[in-house]
Structures are given as C-alpha cells and as structure tokens.
MARLUMDO-158627 format. One line per field, with one value per residue (C-alpha): residue number from 0; residue in one letter; x, y, z. Coordinates in steps of 0.001 Angstrom, whole numbers, plus 500000, padded with zeros to 6 digits. Example, Ala and Ser with C-alpha at 12.3 -4.5 7.8 and 13.67 -1.06 7.14 Angstrom:
2
num = [0 1]
residu = [A S]
X = [512300 513670]
Y = [495500 498940]
Z = [507800 507140]
***
This chain:
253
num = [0 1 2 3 4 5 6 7 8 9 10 11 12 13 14 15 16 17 18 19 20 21 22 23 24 25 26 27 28 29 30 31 32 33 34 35 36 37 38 39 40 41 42 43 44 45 46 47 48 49 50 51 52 53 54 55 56 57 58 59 60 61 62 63 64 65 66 67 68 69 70 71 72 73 74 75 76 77 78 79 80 81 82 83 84 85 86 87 88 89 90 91 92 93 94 95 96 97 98 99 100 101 102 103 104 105 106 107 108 109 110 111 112 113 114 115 116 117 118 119 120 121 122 123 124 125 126 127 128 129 130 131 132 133 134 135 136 137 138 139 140 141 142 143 144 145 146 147 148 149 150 151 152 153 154 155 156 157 158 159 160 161 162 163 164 165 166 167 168 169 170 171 172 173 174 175 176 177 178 179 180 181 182 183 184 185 186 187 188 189 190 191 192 193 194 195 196 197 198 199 200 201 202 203 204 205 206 207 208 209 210 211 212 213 214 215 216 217 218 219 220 221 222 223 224 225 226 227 228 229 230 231 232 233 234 235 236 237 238 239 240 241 242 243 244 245 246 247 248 249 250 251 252]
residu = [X X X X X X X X X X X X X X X X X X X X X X X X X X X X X X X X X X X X X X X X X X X X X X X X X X X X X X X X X X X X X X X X X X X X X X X X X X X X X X X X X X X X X X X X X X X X X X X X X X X X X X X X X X X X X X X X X X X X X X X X X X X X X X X X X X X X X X X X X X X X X X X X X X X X X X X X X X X X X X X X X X X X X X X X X X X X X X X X X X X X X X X X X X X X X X X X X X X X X X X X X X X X X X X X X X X X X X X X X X X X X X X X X X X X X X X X X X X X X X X X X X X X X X X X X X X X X]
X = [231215 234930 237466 239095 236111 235820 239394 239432 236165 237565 240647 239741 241977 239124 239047 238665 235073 233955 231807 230909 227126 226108 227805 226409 227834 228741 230844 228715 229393 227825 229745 228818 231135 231511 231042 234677 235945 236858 235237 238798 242032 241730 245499 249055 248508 244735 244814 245017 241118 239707 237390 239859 243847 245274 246092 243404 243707 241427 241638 239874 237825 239769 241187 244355 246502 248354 247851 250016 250543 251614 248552 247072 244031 240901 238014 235893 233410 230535 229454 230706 229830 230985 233288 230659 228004 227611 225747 225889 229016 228898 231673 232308 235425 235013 235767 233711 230619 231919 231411 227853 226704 228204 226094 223016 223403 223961 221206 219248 217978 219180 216874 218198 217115 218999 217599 218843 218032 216942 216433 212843 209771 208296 204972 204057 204487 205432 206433 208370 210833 212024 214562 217345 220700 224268 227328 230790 234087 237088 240050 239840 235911 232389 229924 226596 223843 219538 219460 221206 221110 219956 220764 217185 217353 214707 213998 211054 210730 208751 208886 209991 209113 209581 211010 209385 211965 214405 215584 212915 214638 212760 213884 213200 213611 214650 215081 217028 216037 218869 222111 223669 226593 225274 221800 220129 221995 221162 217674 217257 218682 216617 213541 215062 215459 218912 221127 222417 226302 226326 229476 228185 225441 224116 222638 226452 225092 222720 225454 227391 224729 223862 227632 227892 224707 225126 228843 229245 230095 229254 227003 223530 222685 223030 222755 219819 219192 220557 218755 218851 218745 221465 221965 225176 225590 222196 220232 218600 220108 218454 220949 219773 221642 220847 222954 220999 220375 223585 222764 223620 220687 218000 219304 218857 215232]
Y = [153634 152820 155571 153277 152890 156801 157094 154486 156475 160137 159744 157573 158383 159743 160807 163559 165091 161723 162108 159850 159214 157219 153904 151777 149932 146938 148450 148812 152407 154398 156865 159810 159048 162220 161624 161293 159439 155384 152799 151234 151198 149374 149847 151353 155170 155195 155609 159728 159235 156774 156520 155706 157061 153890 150512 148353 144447 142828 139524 140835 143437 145232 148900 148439 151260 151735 154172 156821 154741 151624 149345 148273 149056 147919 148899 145858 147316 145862 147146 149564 151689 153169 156007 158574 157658 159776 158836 155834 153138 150860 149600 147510 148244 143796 140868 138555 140558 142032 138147 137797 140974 140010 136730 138739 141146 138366 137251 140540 141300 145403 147794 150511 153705 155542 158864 159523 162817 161340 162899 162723 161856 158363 157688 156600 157672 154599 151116 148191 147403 143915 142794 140110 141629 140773 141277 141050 141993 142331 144219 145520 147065 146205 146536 145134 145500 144404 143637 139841 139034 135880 137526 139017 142199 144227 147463 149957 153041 155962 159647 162505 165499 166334 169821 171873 173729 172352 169833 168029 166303 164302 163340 159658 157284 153579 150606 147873 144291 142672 144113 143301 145565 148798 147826 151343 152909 150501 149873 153645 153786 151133 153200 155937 157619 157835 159190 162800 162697 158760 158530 154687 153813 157707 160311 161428 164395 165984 165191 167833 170254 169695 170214 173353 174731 173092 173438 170135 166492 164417 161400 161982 158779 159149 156196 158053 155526 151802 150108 146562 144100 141911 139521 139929 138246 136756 139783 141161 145001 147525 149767 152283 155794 158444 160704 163782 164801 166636 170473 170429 167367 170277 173477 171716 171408]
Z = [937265 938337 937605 935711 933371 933552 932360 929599 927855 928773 927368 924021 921507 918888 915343 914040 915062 916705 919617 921859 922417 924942 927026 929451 932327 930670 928252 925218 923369 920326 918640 916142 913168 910799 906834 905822 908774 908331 910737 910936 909426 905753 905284 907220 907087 907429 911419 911524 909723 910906 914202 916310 915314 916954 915469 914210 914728 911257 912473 915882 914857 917300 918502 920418 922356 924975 927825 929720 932506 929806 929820 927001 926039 923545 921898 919900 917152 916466 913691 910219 908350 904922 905507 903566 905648 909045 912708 915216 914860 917817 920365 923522 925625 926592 924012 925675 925389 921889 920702 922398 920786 916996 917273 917895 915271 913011 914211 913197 916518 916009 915314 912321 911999 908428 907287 903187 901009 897766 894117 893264 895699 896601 894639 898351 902058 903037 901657 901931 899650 898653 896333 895478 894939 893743 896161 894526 896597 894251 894506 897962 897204 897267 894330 894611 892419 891855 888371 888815 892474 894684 898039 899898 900761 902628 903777 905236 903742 904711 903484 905960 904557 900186 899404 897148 895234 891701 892160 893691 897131 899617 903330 903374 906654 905790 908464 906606 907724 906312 906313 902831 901627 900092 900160 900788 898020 895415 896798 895988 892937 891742 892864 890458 893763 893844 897157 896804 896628 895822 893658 892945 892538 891765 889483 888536 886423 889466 891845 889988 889846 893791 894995 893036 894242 897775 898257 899311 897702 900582 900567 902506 904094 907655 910418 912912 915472 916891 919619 920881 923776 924896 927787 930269 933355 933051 933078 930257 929595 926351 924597 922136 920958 918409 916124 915051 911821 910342 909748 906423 906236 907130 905542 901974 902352]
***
C-alpha cells in the first residue's frame, strides 16, 4: 500500500463514532456507521452528522474534500443506509470502480447480513418471507407499505436466540434479497413482529414502554455483514466486512 493510499484512509475526515472496518487494495472500504449518524448530507448543515463531515456531491454519489497539502480528495459510496440503522456502509476511494461495483449491486450480486430485535417470537426458526409492497417518496421521505404493493420483496429470516423475560423480544437474523426501501421494517411489522424503536412502521405504545425501561429510543436493526465479488483489472477480487453486534443489542436479552 502506497503512502499516499495510507494517508488518504488515515486521515479521512470521519463522523462522529465512525470506524473504519476493513479496505482492500483497490480501494473498496466498509465503515461502522453509528445509529444516529446520516449516510450523506440530505441538506446544507447536515455535514457535522453525517458519515463523512465534508461536502456531499448528490448528483455523484460522492464525498469531496480537500487535503492539507490542497488536493482534492473523494470518497464514492456505494451503498446507504437509514440514519437509525447501525453497522457496515460501503465506499471506494475510485469512480471508475465505484460505477462497476453500483452495476453489480444492482444487479443483486451482495450478500446482506441485518440482525433486528423484534417484539414477539417467530412461530418458526427459520423462514422465508415474500411479499409485494408499495414504495411512495413524497416530500423529501420514504413510506412504503404491504397491504397495496406490486413491487417483490424478499427476505430470509431465521431466529437468533428469544428472551425469556416481559416483553417477550427475540434476536432475529434477516438477509434481504431485494433491496426495496424499508423492506425489513415493514416485512416485520407485517409479521406482527414489529422492530424495537421503529418510529414508522412500529408498536408506538411498547416503544414507549421499552425506552423507559431500556433508556434508549434507538431503532434495533443493525447491518451485521456485506460480502461480495467484483472484477478489477481483470482479476476476480472478494470483499466482505462485519460490524459487531452493538452492546446495547446483547444486554437487552
């Protein structure tokens, strides 16, 4: 690795409590992105929480900074997630590759690992879910919904561990294999297994209860694991990262 690479990832200008995961020589990044902190810049003033405090090009998908020395510098991402969601949020430090990689994931060849704590318990350790849902964008936000939908959406479920004290919680993995807006949380709440701290598509009443008790509001849906493979100047390279489990994730249980 150059020490001009080494200096571009050291000195990244992060948000708060990002961490950086895991890179590999071509560029390609994973970050830990806290609950709380924005995958970008929506509007002029969100920098200071977002993932990176810099400006955020829309029409790019891109970071863009300049360094002490006075080059500038840019980070592509290549993927979002909703700021109350926590774990891996990928990047690529090269446009030309950034491109490549967007086409595969549109592509769905990305491997998604989410871990959720869920009111109630699955009927079953494992299943997979299928629906058709409704995506509507208006007024700057998403809202999607399974009661009037034509848009597939899929996901595997499987049970982690169920707690065993009031209210009943369960641990549940889910690996989406479409990537519709919102689909986990609504795909729970259809279930009547709704995502603890969900101020959507949620149990509102229990939410209250849980951040009382708990002491917290967030959501708990966290992204666990990415992994893919990608071709680059023709050979064929594998990326995967992993976020752990937030601690707050295992002391509910």
């Amino acid at each position: 690795m150059s020490a001009l690479a080494e200096n571009f990832w050291s000195t990244l200008p992060l948000g708060r409590g990002v961490q950086l995961l895991h890179r590999d020589a071509n560029g390609v990044a994973a970050f830990a992105k806290p609950a709380g902190v924005l995958s970008h810049p929506n509007v002029a003033g969100d920098e200071p929480r977002s993932l990176l405090t810099v400006l955020y090009r829309l029409e790019t998908e891109c970071y863009e900074w300049t360094d002490a020395p006075g080059g500038v510098r840019r980070l592509w991402l290549l993927n979002r997630l909703d700021s109350a969601t926590s774990g891996v949020i990928l990047a690529v430090n090269n446009g030309d590759l950034a491109a490549t990689l967007r086409a595969g994931f549109k592509r769905k060849q990305v491997r998604k690992v989410y871990q959720a704590l869920v009111f109630g318990a699955p009927p079953h350790s494992a299943q997979l879910w299928r629906d058709l849902i409704a995506v509507q964008k208006k007024g700057g936000k998403v809202r999607s919904n399974v009661t009037a939908g034509n848009i597939p959406a899929e996901s595997r479920m499987s049970v982690v561990r169920v707690g065993r004290g009031e209210p009943r919680l369960a641990l549940i993995q889910l690996e989406p294999r479409t990537g519709r807006s919102h689909q986990l949380r609504v795909q729970c709440a259809k279930r009547h297994l709704p995502i603890v701290g969900d101020q959507t598509y949620g149990d509102f009443g229990r939410n209250r209860e849980f951040a009382k008790r708990a002491g917290t509001k967030r959501l708990f849906l966290h992204s666990l694991e990415t992994s893919f493979d990608y071709e680059f100047q023709r050979r064929q390279h594998t990326f995967a990262a992993k976020a752990p489990l937030p601690a707050e994730f295992e002391s509910i249980l």
